[in-house]
N, C-alpha and C positions, 0 to 999 in steps of 0.2 A: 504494500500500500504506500504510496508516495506520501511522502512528509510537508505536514502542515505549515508554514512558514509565518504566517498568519497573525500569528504572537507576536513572534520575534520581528517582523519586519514592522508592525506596529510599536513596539516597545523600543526600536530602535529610533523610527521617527521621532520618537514622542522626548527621547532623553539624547538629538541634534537639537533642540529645541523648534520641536516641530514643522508640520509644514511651509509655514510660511518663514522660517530661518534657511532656508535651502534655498540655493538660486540656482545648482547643476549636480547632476548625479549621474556617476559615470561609475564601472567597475571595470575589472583587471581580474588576472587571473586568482589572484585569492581574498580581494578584498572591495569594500564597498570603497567608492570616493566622493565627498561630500564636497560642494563648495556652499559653504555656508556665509549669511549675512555676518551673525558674532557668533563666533567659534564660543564664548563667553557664555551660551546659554546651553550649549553642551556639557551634559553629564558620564565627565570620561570617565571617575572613578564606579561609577553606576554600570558604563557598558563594559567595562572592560573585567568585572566583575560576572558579568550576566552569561547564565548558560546559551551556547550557540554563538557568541562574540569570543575570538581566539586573544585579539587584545586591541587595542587605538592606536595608531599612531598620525602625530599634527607634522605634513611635511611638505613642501612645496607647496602652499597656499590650499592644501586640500585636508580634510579632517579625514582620517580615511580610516574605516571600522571591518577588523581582518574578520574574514568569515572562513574562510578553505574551502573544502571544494566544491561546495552548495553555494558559491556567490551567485551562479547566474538564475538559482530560482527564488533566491531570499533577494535580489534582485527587480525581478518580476513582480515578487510580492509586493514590495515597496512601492512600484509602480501603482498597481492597482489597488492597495490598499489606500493609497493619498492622491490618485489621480494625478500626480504630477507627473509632468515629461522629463524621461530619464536621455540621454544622449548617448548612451552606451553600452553594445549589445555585444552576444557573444556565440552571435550566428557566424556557423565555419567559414570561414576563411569570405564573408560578401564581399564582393566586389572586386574580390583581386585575384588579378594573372597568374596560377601557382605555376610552377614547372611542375615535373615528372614524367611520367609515361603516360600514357594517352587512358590504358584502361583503369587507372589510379584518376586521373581528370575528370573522367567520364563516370564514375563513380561518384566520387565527390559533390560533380553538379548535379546528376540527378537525386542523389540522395538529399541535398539539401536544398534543395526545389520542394522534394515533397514530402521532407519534415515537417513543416508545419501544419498541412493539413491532412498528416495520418490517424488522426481519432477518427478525424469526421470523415477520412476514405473507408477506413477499417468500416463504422457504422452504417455508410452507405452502403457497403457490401454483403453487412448482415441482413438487410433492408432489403436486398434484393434476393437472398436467401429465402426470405420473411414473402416472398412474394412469385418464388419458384414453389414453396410449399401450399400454398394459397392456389397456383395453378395445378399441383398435381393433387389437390382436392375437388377440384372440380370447378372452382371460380370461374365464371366469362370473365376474358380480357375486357369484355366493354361494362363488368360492373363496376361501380364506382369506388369501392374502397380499392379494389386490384388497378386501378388506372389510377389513383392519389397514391399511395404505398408505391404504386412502379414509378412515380415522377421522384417521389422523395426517394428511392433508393438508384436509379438509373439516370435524375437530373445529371449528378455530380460528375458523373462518369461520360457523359455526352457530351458536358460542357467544362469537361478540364481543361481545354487550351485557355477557357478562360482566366483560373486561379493559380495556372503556370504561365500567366501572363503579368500576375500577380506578382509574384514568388521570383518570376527571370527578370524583373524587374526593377527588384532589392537587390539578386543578388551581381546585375549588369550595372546599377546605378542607374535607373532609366525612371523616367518621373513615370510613377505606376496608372495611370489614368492615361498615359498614351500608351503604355501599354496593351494597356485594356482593349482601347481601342482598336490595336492593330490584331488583338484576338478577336474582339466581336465581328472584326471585316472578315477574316478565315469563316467562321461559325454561322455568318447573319444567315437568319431565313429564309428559305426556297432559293439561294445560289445555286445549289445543285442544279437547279431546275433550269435559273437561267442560263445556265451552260448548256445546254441538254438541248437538242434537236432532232426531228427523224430522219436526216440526210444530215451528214456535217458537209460542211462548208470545203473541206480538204482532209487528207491523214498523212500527218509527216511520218515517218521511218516506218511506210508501211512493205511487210514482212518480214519485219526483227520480229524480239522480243518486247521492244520499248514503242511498239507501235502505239500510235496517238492520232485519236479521232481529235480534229479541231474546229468548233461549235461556234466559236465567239474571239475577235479579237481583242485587241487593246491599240489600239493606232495602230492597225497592220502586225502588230507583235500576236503572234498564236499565244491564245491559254490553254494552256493542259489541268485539264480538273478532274482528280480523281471521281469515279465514281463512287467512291464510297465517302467522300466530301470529306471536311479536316474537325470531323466532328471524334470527340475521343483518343485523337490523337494526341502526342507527344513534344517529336523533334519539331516538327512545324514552325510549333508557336513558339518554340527557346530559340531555334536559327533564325525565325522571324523579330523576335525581339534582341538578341543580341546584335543583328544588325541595326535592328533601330537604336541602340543604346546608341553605337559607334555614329550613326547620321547623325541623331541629338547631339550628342558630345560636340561635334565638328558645329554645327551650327550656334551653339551657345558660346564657340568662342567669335564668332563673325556679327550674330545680329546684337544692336545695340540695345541697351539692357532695357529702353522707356516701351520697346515694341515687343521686349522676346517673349512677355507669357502667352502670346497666343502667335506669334509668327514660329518660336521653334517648333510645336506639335504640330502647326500648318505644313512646314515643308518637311516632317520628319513622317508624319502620315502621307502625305503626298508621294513619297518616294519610297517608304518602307513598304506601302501595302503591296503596290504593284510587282515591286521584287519580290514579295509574296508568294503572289497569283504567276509571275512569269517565270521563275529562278528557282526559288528554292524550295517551293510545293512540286513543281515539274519534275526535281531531281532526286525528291522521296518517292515522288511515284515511280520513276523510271526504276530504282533502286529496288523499288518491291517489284516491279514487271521482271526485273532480271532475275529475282529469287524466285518467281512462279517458276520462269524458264528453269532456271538451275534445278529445280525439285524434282518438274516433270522429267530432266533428264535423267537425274538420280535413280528414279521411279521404273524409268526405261530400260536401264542397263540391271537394277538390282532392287526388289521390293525390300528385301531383309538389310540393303545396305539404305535405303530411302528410311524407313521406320528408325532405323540406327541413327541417322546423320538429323534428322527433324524432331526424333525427340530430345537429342542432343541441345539441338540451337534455338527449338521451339521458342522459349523464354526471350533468348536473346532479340531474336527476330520480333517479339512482341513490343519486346524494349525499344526497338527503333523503329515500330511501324511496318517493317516488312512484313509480317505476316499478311495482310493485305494482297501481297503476289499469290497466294495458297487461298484465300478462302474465298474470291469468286465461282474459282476454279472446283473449289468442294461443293462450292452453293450447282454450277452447274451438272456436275457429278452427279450429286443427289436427286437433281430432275427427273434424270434417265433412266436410276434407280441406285441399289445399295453400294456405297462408298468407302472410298481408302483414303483419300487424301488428308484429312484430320485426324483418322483412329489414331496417330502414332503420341497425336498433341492431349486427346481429351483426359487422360486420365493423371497428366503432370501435375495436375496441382497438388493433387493426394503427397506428392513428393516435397512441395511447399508444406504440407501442413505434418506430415509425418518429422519433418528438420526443426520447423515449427515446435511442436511438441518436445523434440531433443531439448531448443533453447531454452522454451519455459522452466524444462528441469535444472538445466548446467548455469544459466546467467547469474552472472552478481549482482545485477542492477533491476533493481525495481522497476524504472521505467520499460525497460527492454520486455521483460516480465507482463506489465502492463499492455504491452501494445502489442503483444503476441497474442492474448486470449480474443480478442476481435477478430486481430489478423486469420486467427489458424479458423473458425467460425465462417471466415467471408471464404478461405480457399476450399473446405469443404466442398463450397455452393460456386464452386470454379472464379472465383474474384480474387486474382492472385495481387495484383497491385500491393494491397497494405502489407503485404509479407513482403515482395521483392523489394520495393523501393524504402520501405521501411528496416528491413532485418537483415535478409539473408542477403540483400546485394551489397549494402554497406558492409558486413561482415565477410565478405567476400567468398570465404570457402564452401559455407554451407550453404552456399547460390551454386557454386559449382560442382559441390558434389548435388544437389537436385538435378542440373543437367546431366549427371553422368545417371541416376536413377531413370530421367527421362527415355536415356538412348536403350538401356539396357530394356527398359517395359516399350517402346517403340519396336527394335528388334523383335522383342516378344510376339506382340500382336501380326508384324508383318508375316513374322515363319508362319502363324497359324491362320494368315491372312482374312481377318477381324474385317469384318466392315460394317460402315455406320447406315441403319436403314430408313434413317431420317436425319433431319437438322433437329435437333432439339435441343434442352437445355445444356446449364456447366453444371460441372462438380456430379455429387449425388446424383441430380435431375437430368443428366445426362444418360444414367444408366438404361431408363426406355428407348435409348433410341437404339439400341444392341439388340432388344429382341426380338430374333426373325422368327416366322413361321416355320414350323418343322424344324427348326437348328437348333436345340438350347445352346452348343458348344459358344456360339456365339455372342453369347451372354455370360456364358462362364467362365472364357478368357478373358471377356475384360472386368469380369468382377474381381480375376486373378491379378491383370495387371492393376487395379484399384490397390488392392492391398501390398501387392510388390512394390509400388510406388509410397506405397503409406511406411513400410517398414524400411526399404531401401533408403528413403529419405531420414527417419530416425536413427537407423545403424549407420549411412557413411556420415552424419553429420555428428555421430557418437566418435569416427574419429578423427576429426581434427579441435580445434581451440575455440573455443567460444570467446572473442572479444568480448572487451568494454566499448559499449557506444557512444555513452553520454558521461564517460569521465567519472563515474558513480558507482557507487559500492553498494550490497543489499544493505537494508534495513534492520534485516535480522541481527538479533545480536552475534556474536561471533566468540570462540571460546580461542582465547589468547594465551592461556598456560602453555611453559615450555612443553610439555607430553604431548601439547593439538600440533608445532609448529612446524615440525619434519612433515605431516599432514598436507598444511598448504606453501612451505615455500623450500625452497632450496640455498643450500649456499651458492654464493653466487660473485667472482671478481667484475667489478666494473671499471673499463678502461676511461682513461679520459678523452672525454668530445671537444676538449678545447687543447690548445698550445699554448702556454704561458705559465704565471708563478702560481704556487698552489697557494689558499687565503683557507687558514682556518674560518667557517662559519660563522662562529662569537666575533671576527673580528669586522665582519659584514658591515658595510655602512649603513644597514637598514633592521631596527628594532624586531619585525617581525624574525626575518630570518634569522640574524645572531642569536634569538632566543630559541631554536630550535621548535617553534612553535609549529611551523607548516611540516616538520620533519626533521630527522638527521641528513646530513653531510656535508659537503665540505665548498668550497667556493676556488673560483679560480680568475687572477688578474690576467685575461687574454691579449697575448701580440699578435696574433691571426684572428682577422675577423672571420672565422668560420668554425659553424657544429657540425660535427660529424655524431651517427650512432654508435655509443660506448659497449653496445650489444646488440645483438640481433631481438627484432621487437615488431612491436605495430608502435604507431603513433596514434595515441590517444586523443590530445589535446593538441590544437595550433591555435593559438589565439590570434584575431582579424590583424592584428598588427603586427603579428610575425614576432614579437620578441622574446616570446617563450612558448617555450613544446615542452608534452608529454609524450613518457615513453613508457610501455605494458613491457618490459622483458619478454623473452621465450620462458625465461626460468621465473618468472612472478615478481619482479624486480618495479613499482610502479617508481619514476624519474618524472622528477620537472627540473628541465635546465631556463631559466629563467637571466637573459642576456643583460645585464646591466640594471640600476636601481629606478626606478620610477620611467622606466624609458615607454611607458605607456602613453605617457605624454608625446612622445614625439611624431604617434598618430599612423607607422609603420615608415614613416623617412629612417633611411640607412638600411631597412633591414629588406632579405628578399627569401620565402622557403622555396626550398627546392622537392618538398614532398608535399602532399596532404593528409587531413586525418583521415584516418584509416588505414593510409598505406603499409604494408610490412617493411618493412625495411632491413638491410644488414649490416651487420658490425663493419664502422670505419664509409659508411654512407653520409654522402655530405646531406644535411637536414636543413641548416639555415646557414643564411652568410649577414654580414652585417659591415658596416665603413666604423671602426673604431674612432678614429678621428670626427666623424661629422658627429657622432655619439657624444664626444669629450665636450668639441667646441660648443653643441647646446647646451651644455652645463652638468652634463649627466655621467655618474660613474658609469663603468663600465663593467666590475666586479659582476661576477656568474657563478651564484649560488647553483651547485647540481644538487637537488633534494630527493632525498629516499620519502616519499608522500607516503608508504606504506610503512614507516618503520615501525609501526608496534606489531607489527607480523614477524619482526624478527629479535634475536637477541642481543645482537652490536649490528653498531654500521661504521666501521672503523676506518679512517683517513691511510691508505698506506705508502704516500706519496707525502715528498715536502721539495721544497724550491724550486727549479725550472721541472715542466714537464710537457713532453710532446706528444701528439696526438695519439692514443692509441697504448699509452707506457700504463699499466693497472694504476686505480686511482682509490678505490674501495673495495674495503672485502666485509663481504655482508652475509653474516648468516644466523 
């Protein structure tokens, strides 16, 4: 159960000297930051005292109240408990460029796209669950609670380019209302339609794959418009607003400031929609046309390698839209009579919700916990979204091992050459459309691959690691005597992520950290402005401004290298990551890089506290390094 904050984020307003002493509120990675009218009506001996405050400290004109690792929801709280506007959030990495590799990027952005509205995807899902059982009771589609219940659980899902229009928006820097807009132009009503003719006008690249009926121009420019319209979809509306970010940006530094609030969305819609409709809607669908072609050829040379390679990617291809090249082609299939071309995809979600089940057991974190009981409820009823883009894809393995369950129960179905003998429903309500006249086998295999998928998914995602998502520990209490601690943690050497003089902790220019409050260890005065990983690990935590990361060990080792004293302020100038959260990384991987110098001359130390965040997990965290040390020489032995 997620923890209350409720108290403490009011007990804490109330002894800054309330709301109206506060003129900005910003946080960091372990602490609340206050700017207050008179610091004078603060009750420091009161918070620093008070259960849930770690301790005060007054520095750099900020009154700043350490919390650890719960700041960004006693954070929130604050927010919404005083209604004031806070200026500082600790949404991953918004707005900024990371490096890495592409499938680490691609991660990242979708997972925090659709972080914020996974409760209410996850409930949409159960809602359409709530409305698949409704029709295998016998409801008309045209009674009225089954057509209110199917808007409230299928709105959401039809009209997501809108709220990842939202979301691409924060996270591009793009003013969210033109955003908006350039999704309601994708989405608007009966476009379909207006594209649509019973003769087209012309067919470019007619007898490829990528062949294109064209209905309607645009000044003589052809529009390709899927048939299946940009309703539902994904990439769309984030390629479409991520270019509009870059058009805005470029126009806000040309139009003058008396005219821009309505000239830059003027020429920023003007020009984004249409590269919409012409450009970048054209080359998802061409993209999915070529995945039809590729399937049907797969299909052609090998059924048991076709079932193999689409259960496999099924997911992925969801993830980009592609599936779209496959399910005309199924819808046409089915016309004729019983079908192949989806049996290999229906039964994957079971594989979501079987990894699913794994998590709820193995997580440490409450929220994760949380958002799996909806999730694993909506894949049942074939609504994979809340699990992928909320669990299993951010955590990366137990997304990949689903697809390795998918290929395997795909295979399955093709040797025994499974077919679907109608379009029906996901999930569960899928299982009618298996049963043929005269055949049980047909029903039997795929109630097999059902469960093959539901256990496969449970057992490979039993073996690999269950990340931290959200930087958070359970709830539960935790039994810490030496006899539990071989249990959960290992010894463990940690090399050093920096180059330079090693700084005893205590001697930190910064009260929290010298007092060993956020943790043990040791601090280091950097000559090289760059981190590398002291271990093989995930990256837990990046905070938006790059100056300090978290790191999960392989061996349970939780690390925050936190780059110089208050450098929060400096708003991420100097600093650039070369990873994001979640990524795994390995020992002696360069993480962050930072300009030491531009660091100093704004006024800021430069000292790099490396903290053991878990130390009561262990029994020392002992320093075994003193004066120069270069990258990679053991710095800690923790066990």
């Amino acid at each position: 159960m997620a923890k209350d904050y409720t108290e403490l984020a009011q007990d804490i307003v109330a002894h800054v000297g309330g709301k109206d002493n506060i003129t900005k509120l910003v946080h960091c990675v372990t602490r609340l930051r206050f700017s207050l009218k008179d610091e004078s009506k603060a009750d420091t001996d009161y918070l620093m005292k008070r259960d849930g405050v770690v301790t005060v400290v007054k520095a750099g004109g900020q009154y700043q109240v350490v919390i650890g690792n719960h700041v960004p929801d006693v954070y929130e709280t604050v927010l919404k408990v005083t209604g004031i506007s806070g200026e500082g959030s600790i949404d991953a990495n918004e707005g900024d460029v990371i490096e890495g590799n592409l499938f680490d990027r691609f991660i990242a952005l979708v997972s925090g796209l659709f972080q914020p509205m996974l409760g209410t995807l996850s409930a949409a899902g159960m809602i359409k669950g709530v409305v698949a059982i409704l029709a295998a009771a016998g409801v008309a589609k045209t009674d009225g609670a089954y057509v209110v219940l199917n808007a409230a659980g299928d709105g959401l899902f039809q009209f997501l380019p809108l709220i990842l229009a939202i979301t691409a928006a924060k996270r591009f820097k793009m003013n969210q209302f033109t955003a908006l807009a350039i999704g309601f132009a994708l989405v608007y009503p009966n476009i379909a339609a207006s594209f649509a003719a019973d003769k087209p006008l012309y067919t470019l690249f007619a007898g490829t794959p990528i062949e294109s009926p064209i209905n309607a121009t645009f000044f003589g420019i052809p529009i390709i418009f899927p048939a299946s319209s940009y309703l539902s979809t994904v990439l769309p509306v984030i390629a479409a607003v991520w270019a509009g970010a870059k058009i805005e940006k470029g126009f806000k530094q040309i139009i003058p400031d008396v005219v821009k609030v309505f000239i830059v969305p003027f020429f920023t819609l003007l020009i984004t929609v249409p590269l919409a409709f012409l450009i970048i809607g054209p080359v998802m669908t061409w993209a999915s046309d070529l995945v039809g072609a590729l399937f049907t050829g797969i299909y052609g040379f090998s059924p048991i390698l076709y079932g193999l390679v689409l259960g496999a990617l099924w997911q992925v291809l969801v993830m980009f839209g592609l599936h779209w090249g496959l399910v005309p082609l199924a819808i046409l299939e089915l016309q004729k009579g019983p079908g192949v071309i989806l049996v290999a995809s229906i039964a994957i979600c079971f594989a979501q919700a079987g990894s699913l089940l794994n998590i709820m057991m193995r997580s440490k974190e409450d929220k994760v916990r949380q958002l799996s009981i909806p999730a694993f409820i909506s894949a049942l009823f074939g609504v994979t979204e809340p699990a992928i883009y909320g669990i299993t894809l951010p955590m990366r393995m137990p997304f990949i091992m689903t697809c390795i369950s998918g290929a395997l129960t795909g295979a399955y179905l093709a040797f025994f050459d499974v077919k679907m003998q109608v379009m029906g429903g996901m999930g569960l309500f899928a299982i009618p459309s298996f049963i043929e006249a005269g055949n049980s086998m047909t029903l039997i295999h795929f109630l097999i691959a059902i469960v093959l998928n539901f256990v496969l998914g449970f057992g490979l995602t039993q073996l690999v690691k269950i990340p931290n998502l959200f930087g958070e520990t359970t709830s539960e209490p935790q039994n810490l005597e030496k006899k539990g601690l071989s249990d959960k943690v290992s010894e463990q050497i940690i090399d050093s992520p920096l180059t330079g003089t090693v700084v005893a902790l205590e001697d930190t220019p910064d009260a929290v950290f010298a007092s060993g409050a956020m943790g043990k260890g040791v601090a280091i005065e950097p000559s090289v402005g760059e981190v590398v990983a002291p271990a093989d690990g995930v990256i837990r935590l990046l905070f938006p401004t790059n100056h300090a990361i978290g790191l999960a060990t392989d061996d349970g080792t939780e690390l925050l290298i936190h780059v110089g004293m208050d450098t929060v302020e400096l708003d991420g100038k100097g600093f650039t990551a070369h990873v994001v959260q979640g990524s795994k990384v390995k020992k002696g991987q360069l993480l962050l890089s930072f300009d030491i110098e531009a660091i100093k001359e704004a006024g800021y130390p430069v000292t790099t506290p490396i903290i053991v965040t878990n130390s009561a997990d262990y029994e020392t965290v002992e320093t075994i390094a003193n004066g120069q040390i270069e990258l990679g020489q053991h710095l800690l032995d923790i066990r």
